[in-house]
C-alpha positions as CSV (number, residue, x, y, z in Angstrom):
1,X,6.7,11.1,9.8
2,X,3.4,12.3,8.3
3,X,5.1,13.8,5.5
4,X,7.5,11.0,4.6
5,X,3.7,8.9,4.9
6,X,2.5,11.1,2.0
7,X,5.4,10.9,-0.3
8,X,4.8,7.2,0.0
9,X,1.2,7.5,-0.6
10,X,1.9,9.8,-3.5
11,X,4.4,7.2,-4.8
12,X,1.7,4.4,-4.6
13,X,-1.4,5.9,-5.5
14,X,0.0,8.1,-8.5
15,X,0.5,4.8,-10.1
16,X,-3.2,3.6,-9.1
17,X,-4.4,6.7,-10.5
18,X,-3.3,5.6,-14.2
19,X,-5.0,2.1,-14.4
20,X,-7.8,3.5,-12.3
21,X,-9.1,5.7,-14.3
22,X,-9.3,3.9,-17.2
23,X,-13.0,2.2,-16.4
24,X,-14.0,6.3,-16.4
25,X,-12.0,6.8,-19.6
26,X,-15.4,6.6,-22.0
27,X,-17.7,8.9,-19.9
28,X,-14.2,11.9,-20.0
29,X,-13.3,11.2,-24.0
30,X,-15.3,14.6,-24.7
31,X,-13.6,16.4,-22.1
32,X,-11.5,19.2,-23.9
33,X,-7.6,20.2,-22.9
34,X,-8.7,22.8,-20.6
35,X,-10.8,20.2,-17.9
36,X,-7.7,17.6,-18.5
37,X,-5.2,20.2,-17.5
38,X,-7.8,22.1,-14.7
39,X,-7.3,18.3,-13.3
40,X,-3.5,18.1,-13.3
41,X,-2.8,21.5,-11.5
42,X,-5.8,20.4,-8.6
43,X,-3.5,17.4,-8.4
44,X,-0.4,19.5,-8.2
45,X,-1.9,21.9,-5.2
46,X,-2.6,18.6,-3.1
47,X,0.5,17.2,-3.8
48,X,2.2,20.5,-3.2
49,X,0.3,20.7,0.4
50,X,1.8,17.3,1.1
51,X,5.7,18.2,0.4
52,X,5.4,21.4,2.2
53,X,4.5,18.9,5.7
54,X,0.8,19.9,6.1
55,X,-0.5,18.7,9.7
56,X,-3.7,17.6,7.6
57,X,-4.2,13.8,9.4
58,X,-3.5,10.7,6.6
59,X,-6.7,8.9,6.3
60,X,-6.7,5.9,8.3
61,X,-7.9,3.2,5.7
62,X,-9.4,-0.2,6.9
63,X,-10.4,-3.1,5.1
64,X,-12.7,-5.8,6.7
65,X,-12.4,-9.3,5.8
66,X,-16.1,-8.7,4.3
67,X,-14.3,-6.4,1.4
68,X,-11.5,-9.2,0.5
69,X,-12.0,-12.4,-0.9
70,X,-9.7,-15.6,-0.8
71,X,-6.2,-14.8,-2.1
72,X,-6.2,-18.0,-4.2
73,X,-9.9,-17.4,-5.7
74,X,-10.1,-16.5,-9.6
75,X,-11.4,-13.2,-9.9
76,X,-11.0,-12.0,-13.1
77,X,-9.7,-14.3,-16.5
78,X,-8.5,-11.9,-19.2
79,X,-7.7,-13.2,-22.5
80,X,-7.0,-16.5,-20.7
81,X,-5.1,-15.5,-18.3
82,X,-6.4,-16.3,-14.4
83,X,-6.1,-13.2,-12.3
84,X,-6.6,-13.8,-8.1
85,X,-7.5,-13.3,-5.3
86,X,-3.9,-11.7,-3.7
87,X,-3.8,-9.4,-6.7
88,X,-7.2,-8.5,-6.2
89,X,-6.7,-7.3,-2.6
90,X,-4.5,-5.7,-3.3
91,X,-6.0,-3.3,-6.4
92,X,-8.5,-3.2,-3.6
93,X,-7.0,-1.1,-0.4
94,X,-5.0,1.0,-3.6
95,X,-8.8,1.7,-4.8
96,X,-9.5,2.6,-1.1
97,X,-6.5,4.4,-0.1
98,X,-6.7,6.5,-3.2
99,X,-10.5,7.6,-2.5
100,X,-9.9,8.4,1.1
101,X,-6.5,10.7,0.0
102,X,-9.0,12.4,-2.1
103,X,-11.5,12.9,0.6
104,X,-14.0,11.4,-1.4
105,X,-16.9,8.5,0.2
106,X,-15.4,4.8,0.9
107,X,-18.6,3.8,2.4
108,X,-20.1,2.4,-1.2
109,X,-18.6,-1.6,-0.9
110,X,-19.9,-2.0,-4.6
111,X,-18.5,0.8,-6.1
112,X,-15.2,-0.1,-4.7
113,X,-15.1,-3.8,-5.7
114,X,-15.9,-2.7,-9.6
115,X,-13.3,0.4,-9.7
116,X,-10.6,-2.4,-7.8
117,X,-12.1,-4.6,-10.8
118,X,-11.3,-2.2,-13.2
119,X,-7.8,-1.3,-12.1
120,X,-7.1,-5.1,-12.0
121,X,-8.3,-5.2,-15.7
122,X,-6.0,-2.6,-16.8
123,X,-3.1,-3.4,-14.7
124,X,-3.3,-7.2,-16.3
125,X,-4.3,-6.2,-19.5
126,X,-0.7,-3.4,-19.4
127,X,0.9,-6.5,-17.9
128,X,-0.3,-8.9,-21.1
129,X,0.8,-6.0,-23.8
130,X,4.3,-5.2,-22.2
131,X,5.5,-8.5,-22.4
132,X,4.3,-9.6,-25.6
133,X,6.6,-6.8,-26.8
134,X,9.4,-7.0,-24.6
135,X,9.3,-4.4,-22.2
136,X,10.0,-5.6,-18.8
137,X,10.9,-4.5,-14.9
138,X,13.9,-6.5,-13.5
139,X,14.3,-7.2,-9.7
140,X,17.1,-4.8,-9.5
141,X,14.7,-1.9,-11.1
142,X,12.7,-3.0,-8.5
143,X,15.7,-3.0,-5.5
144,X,16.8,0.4,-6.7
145,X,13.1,2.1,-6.3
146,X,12.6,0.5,-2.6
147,X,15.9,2.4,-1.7
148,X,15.0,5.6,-3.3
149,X,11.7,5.2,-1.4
150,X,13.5,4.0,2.2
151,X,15.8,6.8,1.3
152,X,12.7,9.4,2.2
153,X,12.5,8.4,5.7
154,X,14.8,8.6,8.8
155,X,14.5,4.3,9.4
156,X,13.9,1.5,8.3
157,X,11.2,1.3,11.1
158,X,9.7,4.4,10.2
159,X,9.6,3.0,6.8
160,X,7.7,-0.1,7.8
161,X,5.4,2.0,9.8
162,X,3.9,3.9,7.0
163,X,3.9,0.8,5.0
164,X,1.7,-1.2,7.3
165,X,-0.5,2.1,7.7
166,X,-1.1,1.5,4.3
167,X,-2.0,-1.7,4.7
168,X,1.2,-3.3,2.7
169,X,3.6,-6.0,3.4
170,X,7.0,-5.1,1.6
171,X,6.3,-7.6,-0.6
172,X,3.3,-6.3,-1.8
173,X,4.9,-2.9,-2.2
174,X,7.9,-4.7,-4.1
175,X,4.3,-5.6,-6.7
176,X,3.1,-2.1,-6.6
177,X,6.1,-0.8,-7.6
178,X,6.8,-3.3,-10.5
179,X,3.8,-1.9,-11.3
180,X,4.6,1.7,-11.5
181,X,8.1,1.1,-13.3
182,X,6.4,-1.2,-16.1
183,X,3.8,1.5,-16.7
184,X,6.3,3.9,-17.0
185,X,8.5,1.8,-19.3
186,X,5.7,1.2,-21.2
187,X,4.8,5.1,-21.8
188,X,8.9,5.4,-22.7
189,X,8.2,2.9,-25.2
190,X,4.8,3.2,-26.6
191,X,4.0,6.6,-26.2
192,X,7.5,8.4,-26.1
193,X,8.0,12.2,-26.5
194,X,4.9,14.5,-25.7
195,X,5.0,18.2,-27.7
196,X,3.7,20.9,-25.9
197,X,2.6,23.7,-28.0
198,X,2.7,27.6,-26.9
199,X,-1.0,27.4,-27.4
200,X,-1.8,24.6,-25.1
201,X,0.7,26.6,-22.9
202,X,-1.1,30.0,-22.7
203,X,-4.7,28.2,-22.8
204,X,-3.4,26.8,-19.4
205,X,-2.1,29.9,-18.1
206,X,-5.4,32.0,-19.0
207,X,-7.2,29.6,-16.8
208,X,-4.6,29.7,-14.3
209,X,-5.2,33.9,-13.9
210,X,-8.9,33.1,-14.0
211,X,-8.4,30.8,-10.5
212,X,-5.8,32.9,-9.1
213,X,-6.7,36.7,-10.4
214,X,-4.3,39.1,-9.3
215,X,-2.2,36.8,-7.2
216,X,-1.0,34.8,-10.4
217,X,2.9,34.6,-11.8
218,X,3.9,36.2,-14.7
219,X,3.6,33.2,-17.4
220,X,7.7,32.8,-17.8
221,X,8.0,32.5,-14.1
222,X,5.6,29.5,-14.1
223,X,6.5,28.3,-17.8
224,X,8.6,25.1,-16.7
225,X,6.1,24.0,-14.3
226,X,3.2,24.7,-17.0
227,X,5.1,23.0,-19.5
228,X,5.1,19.8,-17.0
229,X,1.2,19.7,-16.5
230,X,0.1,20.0,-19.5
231,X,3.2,17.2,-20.4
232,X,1.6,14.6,-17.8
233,X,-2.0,15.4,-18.6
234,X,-1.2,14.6,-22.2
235,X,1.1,11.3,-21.5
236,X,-2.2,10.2,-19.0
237,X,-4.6,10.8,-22.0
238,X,-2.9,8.9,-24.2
239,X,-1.8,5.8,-21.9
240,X,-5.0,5.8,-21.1
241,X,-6.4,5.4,-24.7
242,X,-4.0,2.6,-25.1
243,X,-5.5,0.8,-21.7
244,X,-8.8,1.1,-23.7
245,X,-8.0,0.1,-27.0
246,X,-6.8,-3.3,-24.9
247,X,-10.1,-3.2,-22.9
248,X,-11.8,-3.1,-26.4
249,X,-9.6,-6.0,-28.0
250,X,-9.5,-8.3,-25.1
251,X,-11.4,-11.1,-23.9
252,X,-12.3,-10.9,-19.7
253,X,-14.7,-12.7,-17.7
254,X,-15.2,-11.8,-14.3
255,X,-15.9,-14.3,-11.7
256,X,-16.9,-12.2,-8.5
């Protein structure tokens, strides 16, 4: 059970992680390739303890009625558009969830309300920009993820266990994952084809030896899954830029 629970929170959070981030997106512009793909292999290792059924305990994540707000108050307005409450929540207990994974403190109530702030910006903002050019997630996109999700677990009750661990209703999972499939529609479209370079590729492997020393792979054993890193590292960096440039262009107020 605990490890079908971290597939799922792998499923939700890796989406989180995208919009998240892009509040932190001007302090890490300087960063170079090297700290970007450092990042994605950390990232790999956790997620790699996680398939492999680690007895490591899922952090229980609650969320007082002090942290939410009405569902049907207006948080945010971007570029017109009212954002509330319910979605709000929501990008909330994701925020949460996603810092707790990470073992990181949960205890900071302000710091959580502007980073669930921020992912609601970028999430409405992704929203805005898909449809005014016509990329959209249909229902049965939608259908066909929940089964590939339920598929991961024995039942459907096991299934609506680890939901409401997380804190979800299936219909607010059905909302995550619209999420997740419109941001990854959006990178097919907007973004497309990432090149990898054999530079980038041996750059990543040198620090690779330098963490693992003698105990490292011989670089073609590992190419396929260095290849992939340094692939998502690259598609993050620029979907991120793109969250920004709509950050930059757009008109918010918030009202919390």
């Amino acid at each position: 059970m605990k490890k079908h629970l971290k597939f799922l929170i792998v499923l939700l959070l890796g989406t989180m992680l995208l919009v998240a981030c892009s509040e932190d997106s001007e302090d890490t512009d300087g960063n170079d390739e090297s700290e970007n793909t450092t990042d994605s292999n950390d990232t790999e290792t956790e997620n790699d303890a996680a398939d492999e059924g680690s007895e490591t305990d899922v952090p229980n994540v609650e969320v007082s009625e002090e942290e939410k707000v009405a569902a049907d108050e207006v948080v945010l307005v971007v570029n017109g558009e009212e954002v509330l409450g319910e979605a709000y929540n929501t990008s909330y207990i994701d925020t949460k969830s996603y810092l707790a994974q990470n073992g990181q403190d949960t205890s900071d109530l302000d710091m959580l309300k502007e980073q669930a702030l921020a992912s609601l910006k970028s999430q409405t903002l992704l929203a805005q920009d898909a449809e005014a050019k016509g990329i959209e997630v249909t229902e049965t996109d939608i259908d066909e993820a929940i089964e590939q999700t339920k598929s991961q677990f024995e039942t459907q009750e096991e299934f609506e266990t680890a939901l409401e661990q997380l804190s979800y209703t299936e219909e607010k999972f059905r909302s995550v994952l619209r999420t997740q499939l419109l941001q990854q529609y959006y990178i097919e479209e907007e973004i497309g084809e990432i090149e990898v370079t054999d530079a980038e590729v041996e750059e990543y492997y040198e620090l690779l030896q330098q963490q693992m020393g003698e105990e490292a792979p011989a670089l073609e054993e590992v190419r396929p899954q260095v290849e992939s890193q340094i692939t998502q590292s690259k598609t993050q960096e620029a979907f991120l830029a793109e969250i920004e440039q709509l950050r930059e262009e757009a008109d918010i107020e918030e009202r919390i």
